[in-house]
LUMSE-185203 format. One record per residue (C-alpha): residue in one letter; chain; y, x, z. Coordinates in nm, 4 decimals. Layout:
BEGIN
REC/a/A/Y/X/Z
...
// end
This chain:
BEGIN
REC/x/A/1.7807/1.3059/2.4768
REC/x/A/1.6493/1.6271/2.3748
REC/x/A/1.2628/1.5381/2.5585
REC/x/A/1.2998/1.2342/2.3625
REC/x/A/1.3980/1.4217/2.0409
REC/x/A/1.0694/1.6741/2.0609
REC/x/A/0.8714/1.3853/2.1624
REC/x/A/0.9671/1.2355/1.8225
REC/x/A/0.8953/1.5748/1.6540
REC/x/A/0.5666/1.6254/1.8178
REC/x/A/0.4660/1.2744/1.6814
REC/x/A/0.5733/1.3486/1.3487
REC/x/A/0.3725/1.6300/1.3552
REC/x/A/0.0903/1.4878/1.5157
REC/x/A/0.0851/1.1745/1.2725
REC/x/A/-0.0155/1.4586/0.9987
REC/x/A/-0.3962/1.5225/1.1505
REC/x/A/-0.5519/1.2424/0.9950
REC/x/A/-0.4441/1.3358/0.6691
REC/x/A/-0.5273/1.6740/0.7012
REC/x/A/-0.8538/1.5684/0.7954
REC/x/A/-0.9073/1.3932/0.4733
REC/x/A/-0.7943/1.6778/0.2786
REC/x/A/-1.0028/1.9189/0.4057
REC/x/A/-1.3118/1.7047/0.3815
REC/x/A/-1.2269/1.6482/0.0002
REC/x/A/-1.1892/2.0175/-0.0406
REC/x/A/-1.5142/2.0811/0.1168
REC/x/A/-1.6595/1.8508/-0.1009
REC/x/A/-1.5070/1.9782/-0.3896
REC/x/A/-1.5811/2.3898/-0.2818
REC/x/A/-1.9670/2.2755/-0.2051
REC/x/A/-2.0423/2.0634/-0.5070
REC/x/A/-1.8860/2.2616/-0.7824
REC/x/A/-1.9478/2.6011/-0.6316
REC/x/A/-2.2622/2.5815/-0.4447
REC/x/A/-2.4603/2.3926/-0.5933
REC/x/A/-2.3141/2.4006/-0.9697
REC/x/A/-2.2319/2.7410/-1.0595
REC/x/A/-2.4398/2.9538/-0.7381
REC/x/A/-2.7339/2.7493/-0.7599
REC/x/A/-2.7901/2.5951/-1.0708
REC/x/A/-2.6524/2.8605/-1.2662
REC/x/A/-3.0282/2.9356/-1.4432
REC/x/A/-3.1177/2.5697/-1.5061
REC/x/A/-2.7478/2.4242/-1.6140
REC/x/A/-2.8290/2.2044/-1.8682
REC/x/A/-2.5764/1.9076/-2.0714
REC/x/A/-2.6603/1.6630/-1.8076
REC/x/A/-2.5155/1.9199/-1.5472
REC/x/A/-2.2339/1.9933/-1.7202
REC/x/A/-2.1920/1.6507/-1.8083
REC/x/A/-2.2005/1.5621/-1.4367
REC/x/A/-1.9100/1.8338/-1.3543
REC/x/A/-1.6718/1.6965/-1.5827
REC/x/A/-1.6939/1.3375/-1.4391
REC/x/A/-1.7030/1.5184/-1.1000
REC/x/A/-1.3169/1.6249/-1.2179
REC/x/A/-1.2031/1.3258/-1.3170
REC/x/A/-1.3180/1.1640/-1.0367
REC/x/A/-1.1542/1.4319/-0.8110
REC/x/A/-0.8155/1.4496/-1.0273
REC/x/A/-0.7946/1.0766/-0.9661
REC/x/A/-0.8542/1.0301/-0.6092
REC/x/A/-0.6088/1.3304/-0.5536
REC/x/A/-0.3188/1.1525/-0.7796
REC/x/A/-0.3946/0.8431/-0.5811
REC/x/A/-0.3822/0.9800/-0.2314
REC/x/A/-0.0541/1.1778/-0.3078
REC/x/A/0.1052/0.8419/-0.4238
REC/x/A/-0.0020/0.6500/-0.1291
REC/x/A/0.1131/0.9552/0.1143
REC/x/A/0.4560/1.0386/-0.0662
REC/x/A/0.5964/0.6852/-0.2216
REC/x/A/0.8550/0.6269/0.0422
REC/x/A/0.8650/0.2411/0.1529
REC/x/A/1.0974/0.0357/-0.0019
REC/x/A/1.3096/-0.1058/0.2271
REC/x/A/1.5722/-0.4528/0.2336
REC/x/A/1.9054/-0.3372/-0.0177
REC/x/A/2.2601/-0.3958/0.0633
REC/x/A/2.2109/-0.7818/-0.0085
REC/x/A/2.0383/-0.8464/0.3128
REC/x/A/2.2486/-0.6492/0.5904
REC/x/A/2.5269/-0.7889/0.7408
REC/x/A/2.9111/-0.7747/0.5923
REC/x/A/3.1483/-0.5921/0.8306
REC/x/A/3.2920/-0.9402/0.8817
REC/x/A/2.9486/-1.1064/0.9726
REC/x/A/2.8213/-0.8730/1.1989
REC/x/A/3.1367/-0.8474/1.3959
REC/x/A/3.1663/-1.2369/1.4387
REC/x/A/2.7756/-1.2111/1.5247
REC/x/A/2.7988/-0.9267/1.8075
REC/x/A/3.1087/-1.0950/1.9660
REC/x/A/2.9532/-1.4664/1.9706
REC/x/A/2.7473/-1.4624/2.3138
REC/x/A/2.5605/-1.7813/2.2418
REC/x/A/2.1816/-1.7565/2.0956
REC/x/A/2.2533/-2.0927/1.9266
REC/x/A/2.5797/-1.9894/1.7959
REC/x/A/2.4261/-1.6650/1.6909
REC/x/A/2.1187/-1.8274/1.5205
REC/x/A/2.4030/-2.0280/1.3167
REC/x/A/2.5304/-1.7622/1.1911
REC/x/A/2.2421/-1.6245/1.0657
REC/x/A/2.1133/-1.9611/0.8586
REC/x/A/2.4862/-1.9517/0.7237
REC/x/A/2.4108/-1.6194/0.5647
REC/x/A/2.0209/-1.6614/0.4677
REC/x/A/2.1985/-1.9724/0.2420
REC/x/A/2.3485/-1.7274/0.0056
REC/x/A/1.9790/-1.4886/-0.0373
REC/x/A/1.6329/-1.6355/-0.1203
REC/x/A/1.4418/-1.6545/0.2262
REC/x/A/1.2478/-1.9078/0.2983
REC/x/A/1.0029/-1.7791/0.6008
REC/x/A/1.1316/-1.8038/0.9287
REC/x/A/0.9901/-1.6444/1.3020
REC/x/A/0.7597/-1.8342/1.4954
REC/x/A/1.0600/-2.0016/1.7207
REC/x/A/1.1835/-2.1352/1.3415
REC/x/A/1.4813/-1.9214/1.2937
REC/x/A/1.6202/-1.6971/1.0688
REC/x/A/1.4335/-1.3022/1.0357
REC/x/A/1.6824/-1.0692/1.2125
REC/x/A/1.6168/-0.7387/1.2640
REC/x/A/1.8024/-0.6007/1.5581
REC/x/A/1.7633/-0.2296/1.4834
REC/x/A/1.7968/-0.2123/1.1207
REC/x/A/2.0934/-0.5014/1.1320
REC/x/A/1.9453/-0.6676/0.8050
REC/x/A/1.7672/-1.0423/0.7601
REC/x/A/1.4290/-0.9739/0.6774
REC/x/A/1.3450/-1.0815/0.3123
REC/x/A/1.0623/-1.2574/0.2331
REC/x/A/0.7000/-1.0812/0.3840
REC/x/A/0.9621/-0.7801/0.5166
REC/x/A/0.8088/-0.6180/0.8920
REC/x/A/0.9928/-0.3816/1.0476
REC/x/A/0.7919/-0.0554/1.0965
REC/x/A/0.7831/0.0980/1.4610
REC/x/A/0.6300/0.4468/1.3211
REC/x/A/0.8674/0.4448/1.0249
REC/x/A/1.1554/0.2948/1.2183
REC/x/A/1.2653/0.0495/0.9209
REC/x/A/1.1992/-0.2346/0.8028
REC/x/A/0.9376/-0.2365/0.4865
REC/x/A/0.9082/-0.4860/0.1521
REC/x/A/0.6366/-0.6942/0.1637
REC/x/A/0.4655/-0.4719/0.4550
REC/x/A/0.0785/-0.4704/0.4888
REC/x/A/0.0222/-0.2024/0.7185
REC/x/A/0.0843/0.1362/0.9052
REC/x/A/-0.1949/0.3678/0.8031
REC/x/A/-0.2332/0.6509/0.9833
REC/x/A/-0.4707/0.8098/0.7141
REC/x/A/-0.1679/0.8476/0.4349
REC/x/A/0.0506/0.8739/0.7078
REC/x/A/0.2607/0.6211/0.5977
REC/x/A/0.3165/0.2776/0.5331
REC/x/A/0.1596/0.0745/0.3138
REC/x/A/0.3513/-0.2103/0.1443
REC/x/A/0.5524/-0.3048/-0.1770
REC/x/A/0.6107/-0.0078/-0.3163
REC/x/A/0.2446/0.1897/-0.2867
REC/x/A/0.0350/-0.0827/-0.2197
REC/x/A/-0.0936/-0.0493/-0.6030
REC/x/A/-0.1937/0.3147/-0.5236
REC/x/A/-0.3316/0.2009/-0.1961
REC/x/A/-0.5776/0.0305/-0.3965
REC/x/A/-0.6416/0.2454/-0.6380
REC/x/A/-0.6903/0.5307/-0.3812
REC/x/A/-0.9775/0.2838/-0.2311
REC/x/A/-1.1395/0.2262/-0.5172
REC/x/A/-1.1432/0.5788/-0.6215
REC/x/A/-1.2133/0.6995/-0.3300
REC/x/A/-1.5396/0.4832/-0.3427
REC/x/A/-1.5851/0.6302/-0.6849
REC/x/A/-1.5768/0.9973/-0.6034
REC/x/A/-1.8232/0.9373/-0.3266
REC/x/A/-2.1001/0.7284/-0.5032
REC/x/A/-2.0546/0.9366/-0.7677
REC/x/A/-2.1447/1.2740/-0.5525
REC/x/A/-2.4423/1.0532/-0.3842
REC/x/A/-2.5964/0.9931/-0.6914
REC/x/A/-2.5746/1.2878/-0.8350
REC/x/A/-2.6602/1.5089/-0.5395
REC/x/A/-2.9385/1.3099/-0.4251
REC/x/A/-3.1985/1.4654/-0.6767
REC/x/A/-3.1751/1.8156/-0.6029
REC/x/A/-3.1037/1.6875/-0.1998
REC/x/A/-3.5283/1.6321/-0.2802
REC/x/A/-3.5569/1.9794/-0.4988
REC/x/A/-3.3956/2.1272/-0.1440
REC/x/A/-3.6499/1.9305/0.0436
REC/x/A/-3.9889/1.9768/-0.1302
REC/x/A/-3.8905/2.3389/-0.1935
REC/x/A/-3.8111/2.3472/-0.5942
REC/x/A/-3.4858/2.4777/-0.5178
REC/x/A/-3.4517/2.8274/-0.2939
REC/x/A/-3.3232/2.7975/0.0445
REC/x/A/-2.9750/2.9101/0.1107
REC/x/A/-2.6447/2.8427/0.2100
REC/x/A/-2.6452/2.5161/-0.0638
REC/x/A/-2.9125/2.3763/0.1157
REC/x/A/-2.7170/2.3088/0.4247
REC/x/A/-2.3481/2.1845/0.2139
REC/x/A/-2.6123/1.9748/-0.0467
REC/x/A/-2.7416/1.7844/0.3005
REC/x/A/-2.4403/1.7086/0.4620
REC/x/A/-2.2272/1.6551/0.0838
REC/x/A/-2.4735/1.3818/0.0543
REC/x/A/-2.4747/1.1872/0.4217
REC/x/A/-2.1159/1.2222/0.4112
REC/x/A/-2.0780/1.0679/0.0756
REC/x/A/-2.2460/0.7975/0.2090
REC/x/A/-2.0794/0.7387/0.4821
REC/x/A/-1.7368/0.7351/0.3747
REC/x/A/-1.8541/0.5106/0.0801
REC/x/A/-1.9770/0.2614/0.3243
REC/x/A/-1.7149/0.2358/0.5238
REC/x/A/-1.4865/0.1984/0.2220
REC/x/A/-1.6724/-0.0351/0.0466
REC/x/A/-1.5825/-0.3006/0.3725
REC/x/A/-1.2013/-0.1833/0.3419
REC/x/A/-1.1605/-0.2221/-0.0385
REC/x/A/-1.3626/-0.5837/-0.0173
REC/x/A/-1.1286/-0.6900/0.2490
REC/x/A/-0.8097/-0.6162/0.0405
REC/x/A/-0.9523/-0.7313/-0.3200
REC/x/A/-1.0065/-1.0894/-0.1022
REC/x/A/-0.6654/-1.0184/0.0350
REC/x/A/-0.5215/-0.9395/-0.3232
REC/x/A/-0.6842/-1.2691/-0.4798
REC/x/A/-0.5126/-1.4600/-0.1817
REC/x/A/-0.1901/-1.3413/-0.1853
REC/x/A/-0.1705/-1.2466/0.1622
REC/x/A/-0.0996/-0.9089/0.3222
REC/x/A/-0.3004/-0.7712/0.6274
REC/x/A/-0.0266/-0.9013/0.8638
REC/x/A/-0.0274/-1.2888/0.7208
REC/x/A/-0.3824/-1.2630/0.7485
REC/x/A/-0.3898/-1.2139/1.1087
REC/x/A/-0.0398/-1.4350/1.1476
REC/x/A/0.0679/-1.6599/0.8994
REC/x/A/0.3734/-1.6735/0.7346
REC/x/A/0.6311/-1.9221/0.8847
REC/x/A/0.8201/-2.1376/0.6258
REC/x/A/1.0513/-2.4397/0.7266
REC/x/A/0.7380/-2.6851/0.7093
REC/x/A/0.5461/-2.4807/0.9165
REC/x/A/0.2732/-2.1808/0.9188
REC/x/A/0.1258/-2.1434/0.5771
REC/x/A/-0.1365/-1.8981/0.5195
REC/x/A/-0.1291/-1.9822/0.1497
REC/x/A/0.2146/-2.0167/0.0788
REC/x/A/0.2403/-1.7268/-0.1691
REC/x/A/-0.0886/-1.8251/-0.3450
REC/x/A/0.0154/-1.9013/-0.6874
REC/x/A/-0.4181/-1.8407/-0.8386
REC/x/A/-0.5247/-1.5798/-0.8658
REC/x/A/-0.4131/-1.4596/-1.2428
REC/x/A/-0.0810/-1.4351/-1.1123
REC/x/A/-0.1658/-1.2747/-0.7760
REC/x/A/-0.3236/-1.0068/-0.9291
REC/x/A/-0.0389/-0.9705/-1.1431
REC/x/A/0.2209/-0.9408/-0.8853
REC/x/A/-0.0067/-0.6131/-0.7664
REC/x/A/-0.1323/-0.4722/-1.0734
REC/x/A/0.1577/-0.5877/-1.3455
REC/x/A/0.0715/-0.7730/-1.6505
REC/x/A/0.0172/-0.4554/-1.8684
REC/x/A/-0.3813/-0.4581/-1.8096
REC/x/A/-0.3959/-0.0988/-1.9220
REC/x/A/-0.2195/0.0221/-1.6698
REC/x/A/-0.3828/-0.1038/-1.3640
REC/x/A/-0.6509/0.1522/-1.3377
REC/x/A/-0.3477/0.4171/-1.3672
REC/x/A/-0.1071/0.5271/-1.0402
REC/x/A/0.2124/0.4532/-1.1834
REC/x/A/0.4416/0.1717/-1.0218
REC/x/A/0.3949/-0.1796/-1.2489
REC/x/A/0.4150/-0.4502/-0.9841
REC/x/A/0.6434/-0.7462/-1.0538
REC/x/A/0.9775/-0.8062/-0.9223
REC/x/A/1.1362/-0.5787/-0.6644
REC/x/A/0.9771/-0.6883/-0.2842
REC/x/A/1.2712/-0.9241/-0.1812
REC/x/A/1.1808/-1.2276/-0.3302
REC/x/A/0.7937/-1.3856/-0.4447
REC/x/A/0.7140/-1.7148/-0.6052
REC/x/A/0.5783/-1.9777/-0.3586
REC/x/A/0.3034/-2.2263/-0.4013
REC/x/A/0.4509/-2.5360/-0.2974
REC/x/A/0.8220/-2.4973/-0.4531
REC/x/A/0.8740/-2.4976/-0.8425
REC/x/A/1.1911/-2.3645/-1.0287
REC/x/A/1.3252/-2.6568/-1.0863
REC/x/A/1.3381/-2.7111/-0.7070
REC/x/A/1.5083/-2.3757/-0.6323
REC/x/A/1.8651/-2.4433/-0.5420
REC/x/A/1.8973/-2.0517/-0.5726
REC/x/A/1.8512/-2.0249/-0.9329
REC/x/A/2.1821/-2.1930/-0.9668
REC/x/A/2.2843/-1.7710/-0.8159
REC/x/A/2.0528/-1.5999/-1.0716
REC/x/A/2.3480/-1.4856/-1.2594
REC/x/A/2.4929/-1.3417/-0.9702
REC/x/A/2.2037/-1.1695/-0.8595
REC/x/A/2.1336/-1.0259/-1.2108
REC/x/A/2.5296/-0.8682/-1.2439
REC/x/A/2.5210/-0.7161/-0.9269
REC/x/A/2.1669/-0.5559/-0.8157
REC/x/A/2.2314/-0.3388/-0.5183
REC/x/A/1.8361/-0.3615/-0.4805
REC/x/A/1.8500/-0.1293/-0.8061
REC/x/A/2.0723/0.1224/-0.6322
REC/x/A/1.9159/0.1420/-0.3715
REC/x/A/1.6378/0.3324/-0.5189
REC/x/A/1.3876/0.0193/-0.5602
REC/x/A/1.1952/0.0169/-0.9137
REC/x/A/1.2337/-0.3363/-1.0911
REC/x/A/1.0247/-0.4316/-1.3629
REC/x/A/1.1474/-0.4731/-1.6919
REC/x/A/0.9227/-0.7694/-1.7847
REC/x/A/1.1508/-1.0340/-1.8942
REC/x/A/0.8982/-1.3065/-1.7742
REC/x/A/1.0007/-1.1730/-1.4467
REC/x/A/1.3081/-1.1755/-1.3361
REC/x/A/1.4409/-1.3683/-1.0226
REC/x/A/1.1885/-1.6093/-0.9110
REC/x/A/1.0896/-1.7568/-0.5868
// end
């Protein structure tokens, strides 16, 4: 117990390197392009357009940094009280020895809460270690160890997972990210040939204005592919993990059964508020346990008839979960 408990603790601490990584590359950046080459070597021929250029540089910088700290520090919202098992259910589940029986039990449950994807063998979601049926597009997270709403993917570069609850800063933090790189590319890139044809004196800039510039490039490139891959993933509807394995639903796999056009997808993301997309603060619709499906209308939802129920009595509220207020939003599946 106690190898497996430092084990654990070495991991932990381990699982931090890629973020410190990033950080001290984006302090680098920040220490070379602001100090040497703005203020130690420019300081004789800073014009507007320089200083210009260093107040976009901060924006750009303040940005990506609010970004990256949501993505790293918005814990993953997890399944509330709704979807784990009632003292009652989970002791008539553990003493029933029969898979069938078992698998009974569960569908008797998932009646009362709106899921409608099963596993690949057709039956209900369970999750064994975290004893709750897995909502809607709900993984359970081996590095996390629990189960995550609407769960895209474990990335080891926030060093945490990415799903309902940050995947609008995960975004964002792309984007951004792109931003602050292109934007140090561009701008570098003309006294990167001053360095070169000798306009500019040699000195330690030379060497931080070189490799500021091929590693702006670099890490734009790469995150122009990542970024393009979730905006098609976004317009979809589809996390990274229904990309590579569709969802299961009672008619079969569906890769596009939470398409509802794209309007709406990006709303589900973003929020209908259009001035606050561009902005890290949490406006995605509903509250990751339930998502409207393509191929069954309200009318058809025999779990409206509960809406009431589920409106009085929110445990997904308590359970630290942000809802949105929207009133064009409330339970839908």
């Amino acid at each position: 117990m106690a190898l497996s408990r430092g084990l654990r603790c070495c991991q932990k601490v381990f699982s931090w390197i890629p973020v410190l990584i990033i950080t001290s590359v984006v302090l680098w950046s920040y220490y070379a392009y602001v100090f040497q080459l703005c203020l130690f070597t420019l300081t004789n021929t800073f014009e507007k357009g320089e200083l210009a250029y260093l107040l976009v540089f901060h924006v750009c910088f303040v940005m990506f940094s609010w970004t990256y700290w949501k993505s790293i520090f918005t814990p993953p919202a997890s399944p509330c009280k709704k979807f784990q098992l009632s003292y009652s259910d989970k002791e008539r589940y553990e003493m029933e020895e029969r898979p069938d029986a078992q698998k009974q039990i569960l569908v008797e449950i998932a009646k009362k809460l709106p899921i409608f994807t099963r596993a690949q063998s057709g039956a209900i979601r369970f999750c064994d270690r975290c004893q709750v049926l897995k909502p809607d597009r709900c993984h359970h997270c081996s590095v996390c160890e629990t189960c995550v709403l609407k769960m895209d993917h474990h990335c080891p570069w926030v060093n945490n997972c990415v799903g309902f609850s940050n995947y609008k800063f995960f975004l964002l933090f792309l984007s951004y990210s792109m931003l602050y790189c292109i934007f140090i590319a561009a701008t570098v890139f003309q006294y990167f040939l001053k360095f070169w044809v000798g306009d500019l004196p040699n000195g330690p800039a030379k060497f931080h204005v070189l490799f500021l510039m091929f590693v702006a490039l670099m890490f734009f490139v790469s995150l122009m592919f990542l970024f393009g891959y979730h905006c098609w993933l976004v317009a979809k509807n589809r996390s990274t993990l229904e990309a590579f394995s569709a969802p299961v639903f009672v008619g079969g796999p569906d890769r596009n059964g939470f398409n509802v056009g794209v309007r709406r997808n990006l709303q589900q993301v973003f929020g209908e508020d259009r001035r606050l997309w561009l902005i890290p603060v949490f406006t995605s619709q509903g509250n990751g346990h339930y998502f409207p499906l393509k191929n069954v209308s309200e009318s058809q939802n025999p779990l409206l008839a509960n809406e009431e129920m589920w409106e009085e009595s929110d445990d997904c509220s308590d359970e630290g979960i942000q809802i949105s207020t929207s009133p064009t939003i409330n339970v839908r599946l």
